[in-house]
N, C-alpha and C positions, 0 to 999 in steps of 0.2 A: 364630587358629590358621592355618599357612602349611605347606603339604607341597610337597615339591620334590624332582625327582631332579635329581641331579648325576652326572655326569661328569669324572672329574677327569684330565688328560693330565698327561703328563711322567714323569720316571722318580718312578715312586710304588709300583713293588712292591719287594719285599725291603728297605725301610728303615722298614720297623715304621709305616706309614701307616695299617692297618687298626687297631690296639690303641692308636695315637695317636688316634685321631679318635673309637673308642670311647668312650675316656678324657673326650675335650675333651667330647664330647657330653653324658657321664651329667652333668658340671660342671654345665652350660647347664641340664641337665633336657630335653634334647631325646631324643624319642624317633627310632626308624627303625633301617637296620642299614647297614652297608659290608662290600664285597668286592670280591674282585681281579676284571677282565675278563679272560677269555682273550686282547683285541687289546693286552694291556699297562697297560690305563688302570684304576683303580679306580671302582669304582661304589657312589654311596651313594642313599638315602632319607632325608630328616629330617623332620621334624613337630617345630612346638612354639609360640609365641609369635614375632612377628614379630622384635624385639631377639635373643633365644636365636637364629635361625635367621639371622641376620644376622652375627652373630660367629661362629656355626659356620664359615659361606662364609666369614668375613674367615679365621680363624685356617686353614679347606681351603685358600686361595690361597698361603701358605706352606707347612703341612704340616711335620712332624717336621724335627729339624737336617738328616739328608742327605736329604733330599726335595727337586726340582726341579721344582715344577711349574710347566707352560706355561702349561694355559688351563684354565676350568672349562665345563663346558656346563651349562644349568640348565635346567629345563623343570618345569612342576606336576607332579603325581603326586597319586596319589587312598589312598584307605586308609585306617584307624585303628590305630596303633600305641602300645608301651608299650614300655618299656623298651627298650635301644640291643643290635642284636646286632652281632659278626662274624660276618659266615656264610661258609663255605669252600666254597659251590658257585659 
């Protein structure tokens, strides 16, 4: 089991990033949440098996049709989570 925040740069708000990744995530079975940053970047949480958490990151480094993203930042994160949320804070 692998927990990870990300960071995700580029234009990734207002093209439906947060309800795409939702989506890809419950797919996986991965748990954690994503939401928008105030500095323009989205910020996620994921937990789940090392494969599950690995195609997340692959399918986050494209992101939905008009999504452009630059880079991801990744770093552990700690927690026990269930189910994938969007959260709007």
């Amino acid at each position: 089991m692998k927990t990870l925040h990300l960071r995700i740069h580029g234009r990734v708000q207002g093209v439906w990033f947060r309800e795409s990744m939702r989506m890809e995530a419950e797919r996986l079975n991965v748990a954690g949440w994503v939401r928008n940053s105030p500095d323009g970047s989205v910020e996620a949480v994921i937990q789940g098996p090392d494969e599950a958490i690995d195609s997340l990151i692959a399918w986050a480094r494209r992101g939905p049709p008009m999504a452009r993203v630059e880079r991801i930042d990744l770093s552990d994160a700690q927690g026990l989570y269930t189910g994938f949320d969007k959260r709007t804070d």
